[in-house]
N, CA, C and O of each residue as an XYZ file, in Angstrom:
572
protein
N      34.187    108.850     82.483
C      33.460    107.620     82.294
C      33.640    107.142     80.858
O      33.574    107.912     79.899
N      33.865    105.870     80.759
C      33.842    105.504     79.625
C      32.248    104.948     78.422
O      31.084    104.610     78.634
N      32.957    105.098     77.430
C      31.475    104.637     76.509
C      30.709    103.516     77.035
O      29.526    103.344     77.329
N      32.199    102.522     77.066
C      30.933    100.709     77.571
C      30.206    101.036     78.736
O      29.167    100.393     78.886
N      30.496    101.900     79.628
C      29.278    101.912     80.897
C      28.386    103.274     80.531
O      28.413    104.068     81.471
N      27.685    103.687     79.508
C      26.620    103.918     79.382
C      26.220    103.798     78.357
O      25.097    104.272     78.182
N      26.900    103.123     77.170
C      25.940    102.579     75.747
C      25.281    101.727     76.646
O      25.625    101.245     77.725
N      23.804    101.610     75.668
C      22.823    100.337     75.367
C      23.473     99.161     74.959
O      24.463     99.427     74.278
N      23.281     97.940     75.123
C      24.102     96.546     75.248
C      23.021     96.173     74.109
O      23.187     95.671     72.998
N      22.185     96.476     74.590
C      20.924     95.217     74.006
C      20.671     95.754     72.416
O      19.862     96.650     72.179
N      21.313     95.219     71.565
C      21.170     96.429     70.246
C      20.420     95.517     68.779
O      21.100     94.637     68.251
N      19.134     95.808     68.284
C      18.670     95.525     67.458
C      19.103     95.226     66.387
O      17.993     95.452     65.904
N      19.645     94.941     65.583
C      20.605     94.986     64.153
C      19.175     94.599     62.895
O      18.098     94.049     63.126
N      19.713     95.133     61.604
C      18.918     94.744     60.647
C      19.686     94.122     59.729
O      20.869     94.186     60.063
N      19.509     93.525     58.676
C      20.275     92.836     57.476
C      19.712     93.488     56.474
O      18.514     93.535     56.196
N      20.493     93.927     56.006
C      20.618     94.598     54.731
C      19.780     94.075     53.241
O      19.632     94.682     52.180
N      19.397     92.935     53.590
C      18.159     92.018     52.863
C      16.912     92.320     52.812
O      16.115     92.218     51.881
N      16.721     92.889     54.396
C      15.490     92.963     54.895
C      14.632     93.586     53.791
O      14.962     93.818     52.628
N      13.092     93.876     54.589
C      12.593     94.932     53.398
C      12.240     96.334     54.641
O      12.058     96.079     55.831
N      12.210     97.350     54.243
C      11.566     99.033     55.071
C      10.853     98.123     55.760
O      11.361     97.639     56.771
N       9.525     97.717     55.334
C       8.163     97.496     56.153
C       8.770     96.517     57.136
O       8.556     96.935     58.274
N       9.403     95.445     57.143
C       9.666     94.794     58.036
C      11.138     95.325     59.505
O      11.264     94.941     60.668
N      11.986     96.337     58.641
C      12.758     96.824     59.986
C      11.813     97.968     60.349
O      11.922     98.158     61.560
N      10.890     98.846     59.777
C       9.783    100.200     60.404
C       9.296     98.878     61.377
O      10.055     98.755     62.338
N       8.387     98.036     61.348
C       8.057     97.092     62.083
C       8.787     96.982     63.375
O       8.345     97.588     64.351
N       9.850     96.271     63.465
C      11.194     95.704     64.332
C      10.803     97.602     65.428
O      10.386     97.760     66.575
N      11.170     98.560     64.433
C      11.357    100.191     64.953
C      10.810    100.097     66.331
O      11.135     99.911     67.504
N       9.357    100.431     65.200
C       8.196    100.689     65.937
C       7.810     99.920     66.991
O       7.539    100.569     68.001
N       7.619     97.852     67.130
C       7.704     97.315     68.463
C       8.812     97.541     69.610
O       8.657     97.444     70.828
N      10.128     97.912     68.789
C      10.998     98.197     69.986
C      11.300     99.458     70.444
O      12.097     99.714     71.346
N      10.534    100.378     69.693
C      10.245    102.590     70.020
C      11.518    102.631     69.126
O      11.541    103.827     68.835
N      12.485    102.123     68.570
C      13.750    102.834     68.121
C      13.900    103.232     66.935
O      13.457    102.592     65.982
N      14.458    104.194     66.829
C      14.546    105.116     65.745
C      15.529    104.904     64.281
O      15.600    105.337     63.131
N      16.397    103.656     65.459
C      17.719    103.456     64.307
C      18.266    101.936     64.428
O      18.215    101.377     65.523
N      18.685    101.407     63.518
C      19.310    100.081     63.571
C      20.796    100.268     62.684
O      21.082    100.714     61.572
N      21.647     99.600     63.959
C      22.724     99.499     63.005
C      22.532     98.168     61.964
O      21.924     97.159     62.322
N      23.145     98.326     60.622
C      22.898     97.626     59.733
C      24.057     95.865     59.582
O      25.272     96.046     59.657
N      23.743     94.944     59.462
C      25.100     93.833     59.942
C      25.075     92.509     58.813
O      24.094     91.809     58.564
N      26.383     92.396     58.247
C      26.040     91.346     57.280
C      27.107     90.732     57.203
O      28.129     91.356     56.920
N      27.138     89.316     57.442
C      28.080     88.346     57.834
C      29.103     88.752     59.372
O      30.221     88.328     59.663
N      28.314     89.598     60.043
C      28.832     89.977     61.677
C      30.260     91.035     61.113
O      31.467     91.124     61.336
N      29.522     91.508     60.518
C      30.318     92.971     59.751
C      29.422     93.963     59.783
O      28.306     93.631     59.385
N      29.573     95.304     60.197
C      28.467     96.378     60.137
C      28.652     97.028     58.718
O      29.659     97.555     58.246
N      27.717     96.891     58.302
C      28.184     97.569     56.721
C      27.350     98.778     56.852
O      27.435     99.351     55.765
N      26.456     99.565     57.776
C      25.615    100.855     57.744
C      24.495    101.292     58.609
O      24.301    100.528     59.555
N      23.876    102.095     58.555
C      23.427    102.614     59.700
C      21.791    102.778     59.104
O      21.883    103.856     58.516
N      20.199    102.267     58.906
C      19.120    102.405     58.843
C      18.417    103.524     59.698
O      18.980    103.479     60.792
N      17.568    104.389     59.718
C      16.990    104.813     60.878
C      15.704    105.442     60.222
O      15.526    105.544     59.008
N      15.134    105.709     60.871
C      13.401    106.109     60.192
C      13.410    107.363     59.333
O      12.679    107.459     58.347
N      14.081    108.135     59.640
C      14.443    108.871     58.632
C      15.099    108.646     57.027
O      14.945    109.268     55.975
N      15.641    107.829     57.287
C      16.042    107.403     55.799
C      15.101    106.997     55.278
O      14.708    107.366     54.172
N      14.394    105.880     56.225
C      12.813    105.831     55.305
C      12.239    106.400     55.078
O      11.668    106.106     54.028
N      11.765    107.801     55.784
C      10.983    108.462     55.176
C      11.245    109.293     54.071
O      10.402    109.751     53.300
N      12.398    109.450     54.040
C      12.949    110.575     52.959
C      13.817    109.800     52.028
O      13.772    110.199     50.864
N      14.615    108.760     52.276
C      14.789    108.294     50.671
C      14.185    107.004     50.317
O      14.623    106.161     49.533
N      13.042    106.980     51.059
C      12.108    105.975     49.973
C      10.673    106.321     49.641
O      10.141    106.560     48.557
N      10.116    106.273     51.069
C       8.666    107.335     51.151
C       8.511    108.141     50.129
O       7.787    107.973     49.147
N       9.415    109.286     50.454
C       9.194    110.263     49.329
C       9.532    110.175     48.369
O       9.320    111.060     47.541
N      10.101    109.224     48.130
C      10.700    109.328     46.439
C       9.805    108.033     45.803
O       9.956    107.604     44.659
N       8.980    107.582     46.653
C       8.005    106.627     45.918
C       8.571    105.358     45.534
O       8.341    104.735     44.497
N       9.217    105.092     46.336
C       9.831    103.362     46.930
C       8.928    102.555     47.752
O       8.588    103.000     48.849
N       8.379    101.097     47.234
C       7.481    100.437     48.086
C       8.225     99.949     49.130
O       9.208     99.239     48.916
N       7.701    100.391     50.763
C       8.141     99.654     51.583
C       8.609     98.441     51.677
O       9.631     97.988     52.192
N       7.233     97.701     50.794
C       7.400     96.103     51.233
C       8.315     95.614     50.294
O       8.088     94.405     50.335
N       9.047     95.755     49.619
C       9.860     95.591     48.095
C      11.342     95.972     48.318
O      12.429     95.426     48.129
N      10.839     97.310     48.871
C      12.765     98.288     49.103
C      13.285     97.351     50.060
O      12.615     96.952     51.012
N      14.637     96.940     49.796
C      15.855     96.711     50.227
C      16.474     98.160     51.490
O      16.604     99.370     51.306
N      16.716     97.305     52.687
C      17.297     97.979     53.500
C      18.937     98.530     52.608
O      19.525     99.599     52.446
N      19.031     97.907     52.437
C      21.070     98.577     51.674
C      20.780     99.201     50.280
O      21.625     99.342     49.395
N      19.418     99.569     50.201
C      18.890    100.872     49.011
C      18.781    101.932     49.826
O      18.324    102.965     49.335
N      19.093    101.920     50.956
C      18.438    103.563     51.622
C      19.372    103.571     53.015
O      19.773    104.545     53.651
N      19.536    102.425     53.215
C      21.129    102.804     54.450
C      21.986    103.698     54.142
O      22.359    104.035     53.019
N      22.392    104.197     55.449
C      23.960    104.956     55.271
C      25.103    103.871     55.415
O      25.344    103.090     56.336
N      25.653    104.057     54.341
C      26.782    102.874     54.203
C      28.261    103.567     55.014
O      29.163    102.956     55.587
N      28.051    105.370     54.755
C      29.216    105.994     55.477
C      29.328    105.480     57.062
O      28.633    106.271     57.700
N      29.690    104.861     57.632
C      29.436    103.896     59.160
C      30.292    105.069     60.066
O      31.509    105.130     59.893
N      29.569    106.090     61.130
C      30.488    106.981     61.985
C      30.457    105.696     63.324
O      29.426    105.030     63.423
N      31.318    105.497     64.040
C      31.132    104.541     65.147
C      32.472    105.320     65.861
O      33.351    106.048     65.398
N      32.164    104.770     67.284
C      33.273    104.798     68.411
C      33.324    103.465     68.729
O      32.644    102.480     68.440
N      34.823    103.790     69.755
C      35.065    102.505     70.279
C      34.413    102.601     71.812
O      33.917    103.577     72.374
N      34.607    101.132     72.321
C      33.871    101.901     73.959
C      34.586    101.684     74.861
O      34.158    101.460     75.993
N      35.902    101.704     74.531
C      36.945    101.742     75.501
C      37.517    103.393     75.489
O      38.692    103.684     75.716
N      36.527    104.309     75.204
C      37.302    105.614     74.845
C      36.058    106.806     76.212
O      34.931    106.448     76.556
N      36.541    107.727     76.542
C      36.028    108.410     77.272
C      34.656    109.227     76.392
O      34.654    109.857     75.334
N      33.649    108.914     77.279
C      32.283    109.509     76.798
C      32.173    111.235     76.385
O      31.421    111.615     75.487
N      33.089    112.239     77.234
C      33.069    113.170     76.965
C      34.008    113.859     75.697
O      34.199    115.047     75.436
N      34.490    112.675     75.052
C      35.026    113.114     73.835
C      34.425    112.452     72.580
O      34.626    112.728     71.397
N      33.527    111.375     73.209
C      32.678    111.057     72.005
C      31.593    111.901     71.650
O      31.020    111.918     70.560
N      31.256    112.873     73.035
C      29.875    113.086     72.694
C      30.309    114.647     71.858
O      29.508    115.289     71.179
N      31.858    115.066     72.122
C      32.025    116.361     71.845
C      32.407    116.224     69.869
O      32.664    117.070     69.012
N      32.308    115.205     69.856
C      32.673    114.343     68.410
C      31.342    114.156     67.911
O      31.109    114.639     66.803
N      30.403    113.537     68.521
C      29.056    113.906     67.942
C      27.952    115.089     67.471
O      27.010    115.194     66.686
N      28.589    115.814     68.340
C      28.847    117.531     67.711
C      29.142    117.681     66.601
O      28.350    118.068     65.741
N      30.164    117.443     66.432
C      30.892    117.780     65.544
C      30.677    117.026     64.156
O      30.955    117.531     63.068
N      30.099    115.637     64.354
C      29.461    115.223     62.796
C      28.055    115.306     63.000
O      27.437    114.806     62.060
N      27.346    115.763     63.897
C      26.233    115.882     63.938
C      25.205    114.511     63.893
O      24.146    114.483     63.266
N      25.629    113.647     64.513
C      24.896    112.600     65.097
C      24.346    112.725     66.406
O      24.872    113.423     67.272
N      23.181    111.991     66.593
C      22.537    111.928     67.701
C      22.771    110.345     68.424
O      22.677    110.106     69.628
N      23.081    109.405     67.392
C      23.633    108.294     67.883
C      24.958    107.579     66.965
O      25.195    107.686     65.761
N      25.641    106.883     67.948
C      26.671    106.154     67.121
C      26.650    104.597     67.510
O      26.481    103.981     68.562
N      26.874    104.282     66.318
C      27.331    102.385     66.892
C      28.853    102.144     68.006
O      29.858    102.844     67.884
N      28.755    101.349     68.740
C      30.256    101.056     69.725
C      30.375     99.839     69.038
O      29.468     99.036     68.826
N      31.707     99.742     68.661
C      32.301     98.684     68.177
C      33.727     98.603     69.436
O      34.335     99.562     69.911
N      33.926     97.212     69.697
C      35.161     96.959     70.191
C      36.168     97.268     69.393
O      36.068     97.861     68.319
N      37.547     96.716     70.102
C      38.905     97.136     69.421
C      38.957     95.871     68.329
O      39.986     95.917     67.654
N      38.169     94.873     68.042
C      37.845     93.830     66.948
C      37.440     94.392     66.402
O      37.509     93.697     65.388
N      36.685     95.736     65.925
C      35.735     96.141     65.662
C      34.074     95.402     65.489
O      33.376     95.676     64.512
N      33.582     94.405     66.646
C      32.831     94.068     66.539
C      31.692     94.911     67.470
O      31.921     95.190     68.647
N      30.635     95.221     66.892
C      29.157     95.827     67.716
C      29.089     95.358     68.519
O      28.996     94.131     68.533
N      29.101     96.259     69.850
C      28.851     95.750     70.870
C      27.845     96.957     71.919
O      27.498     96.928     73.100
N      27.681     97.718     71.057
C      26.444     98.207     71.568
C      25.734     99.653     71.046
O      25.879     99.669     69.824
N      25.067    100.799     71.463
C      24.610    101.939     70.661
C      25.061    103.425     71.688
O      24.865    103.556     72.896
N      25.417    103.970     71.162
C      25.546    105.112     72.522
C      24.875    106.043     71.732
O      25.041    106.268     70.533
N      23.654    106.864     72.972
C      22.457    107.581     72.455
C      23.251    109.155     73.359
O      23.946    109.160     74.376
N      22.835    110.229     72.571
C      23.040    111.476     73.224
C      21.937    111.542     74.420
O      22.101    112.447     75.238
N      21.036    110.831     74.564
C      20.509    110.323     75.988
C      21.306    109.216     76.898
O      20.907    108.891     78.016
N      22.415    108.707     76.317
C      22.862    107.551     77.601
C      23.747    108.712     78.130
O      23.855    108.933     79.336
N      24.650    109.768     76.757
C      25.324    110.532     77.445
C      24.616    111.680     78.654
O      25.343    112.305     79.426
N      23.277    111.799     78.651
C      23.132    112.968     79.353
C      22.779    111.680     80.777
O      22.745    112.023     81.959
N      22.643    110.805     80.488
C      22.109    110.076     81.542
C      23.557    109.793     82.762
O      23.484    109.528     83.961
N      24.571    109.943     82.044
C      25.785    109.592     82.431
C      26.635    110.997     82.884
O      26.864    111.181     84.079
N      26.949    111.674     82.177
C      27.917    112.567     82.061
C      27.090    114.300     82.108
O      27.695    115.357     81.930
N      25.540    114.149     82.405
C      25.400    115.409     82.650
C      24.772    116.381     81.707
O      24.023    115.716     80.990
N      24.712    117.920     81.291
C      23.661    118.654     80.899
C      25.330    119.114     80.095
O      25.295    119.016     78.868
N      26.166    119.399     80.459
C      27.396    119.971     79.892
C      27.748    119.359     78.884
O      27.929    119.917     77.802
N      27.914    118.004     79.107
C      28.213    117.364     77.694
C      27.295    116.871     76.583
O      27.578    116.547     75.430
N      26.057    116.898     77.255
C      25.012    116.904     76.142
C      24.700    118.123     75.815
O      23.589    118.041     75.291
N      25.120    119.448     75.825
C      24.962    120.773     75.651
C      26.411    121.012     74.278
O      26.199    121.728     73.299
N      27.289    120.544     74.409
C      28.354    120.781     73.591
C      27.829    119.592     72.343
O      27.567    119.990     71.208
N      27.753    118.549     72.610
C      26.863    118.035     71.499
C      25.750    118.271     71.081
O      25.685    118.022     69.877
N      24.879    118.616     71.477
C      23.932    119.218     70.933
C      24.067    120.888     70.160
O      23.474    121.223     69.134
N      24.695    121.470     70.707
C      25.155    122.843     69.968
C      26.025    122.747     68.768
O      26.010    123.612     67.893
N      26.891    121.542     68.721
C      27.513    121.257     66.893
C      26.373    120.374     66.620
O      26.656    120.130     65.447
N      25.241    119.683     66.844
C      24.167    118.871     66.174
C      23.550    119.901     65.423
O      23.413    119.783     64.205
N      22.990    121.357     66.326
C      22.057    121.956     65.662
C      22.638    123.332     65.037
O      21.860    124.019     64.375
N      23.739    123.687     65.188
C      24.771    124.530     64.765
C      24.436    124.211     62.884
O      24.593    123.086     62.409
N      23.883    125.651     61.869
C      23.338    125.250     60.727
C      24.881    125.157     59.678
O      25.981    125.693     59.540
N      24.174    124.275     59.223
C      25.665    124.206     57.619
C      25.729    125.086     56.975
O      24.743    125.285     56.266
N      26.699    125.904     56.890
C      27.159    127.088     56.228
C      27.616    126.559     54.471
O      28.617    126.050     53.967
N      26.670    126.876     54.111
C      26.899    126.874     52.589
C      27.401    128.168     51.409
O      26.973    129.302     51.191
N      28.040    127.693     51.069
C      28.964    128.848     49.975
C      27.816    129.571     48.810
O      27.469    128.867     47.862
N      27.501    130.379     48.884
C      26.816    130.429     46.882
C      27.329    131.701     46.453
O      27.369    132.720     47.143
N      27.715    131.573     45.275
C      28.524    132.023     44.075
C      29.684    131.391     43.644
O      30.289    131.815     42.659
């Protein structure tokens, strides 16, 4: 199965203008956790509640003030959705995302694929191989 038949279509976007309090807002009425970020119909990064909480919250950034493109991930991981779901999701493993943006072969957004559309689609197997490189811990060097 491919990505376009089980990403989400209907996809929230934020502008990089915005302020926290107003995309937590957008979040919270629509339950979602993440917005891809879009400026001049270009994705320049990825928002999600976590970034708020941890690089602004805690570091004592006013919601209503902070700039969404002060605390986005500008590194953008995306698929295309003309590509088979069971190698995206075995790829989401592997960078340890729980969601990615679908961009066409324009690279324009055209929708969100959740490690829930994959289990909704493709089963307990392929959300099991992604999820085991998601929670698989980072091996860090010291000395």
């Amino acid at each position: 199965m491919r990505v376009s038949e089980a990403m989400t279509r209907d996809v929230v976007v934020a502008n990089p203008n915005q302020s926290l309090c107003e995309v937590a807002r957008i979040m919270a009425d629509c339950d979602i956790g993440c917005m891809p970020v879009s400026e001049n119909d270009k994705l320049v990064g990825m928002i999600t509640d976590r970034d708020i909480t941890v690089r602004a919250i805690a570091r004592g950034k006013a919601p209503d003030s902070t700039k969404v493109r002060e605390v986005m991930s500008s590194d953008i991981k995306y698929c295309f959705d003309d590509i088979e779901i069971s190698d995206v999701a075995r790829n989401m493993g592997e960078i340890k995302l729980h969601r990615l943006p679908v961009v066409n072969r324009d690279k324009h957004l055209v929708g969100i694929l959740a490690l829930a559309d994959v289990a909704n689609c493709e089963g307990p197997e392929e959300v099991g191989v992604a999820v085991c490189g998601i929670s698989e811990p980072i091996k860090v060097a010291i000395g």
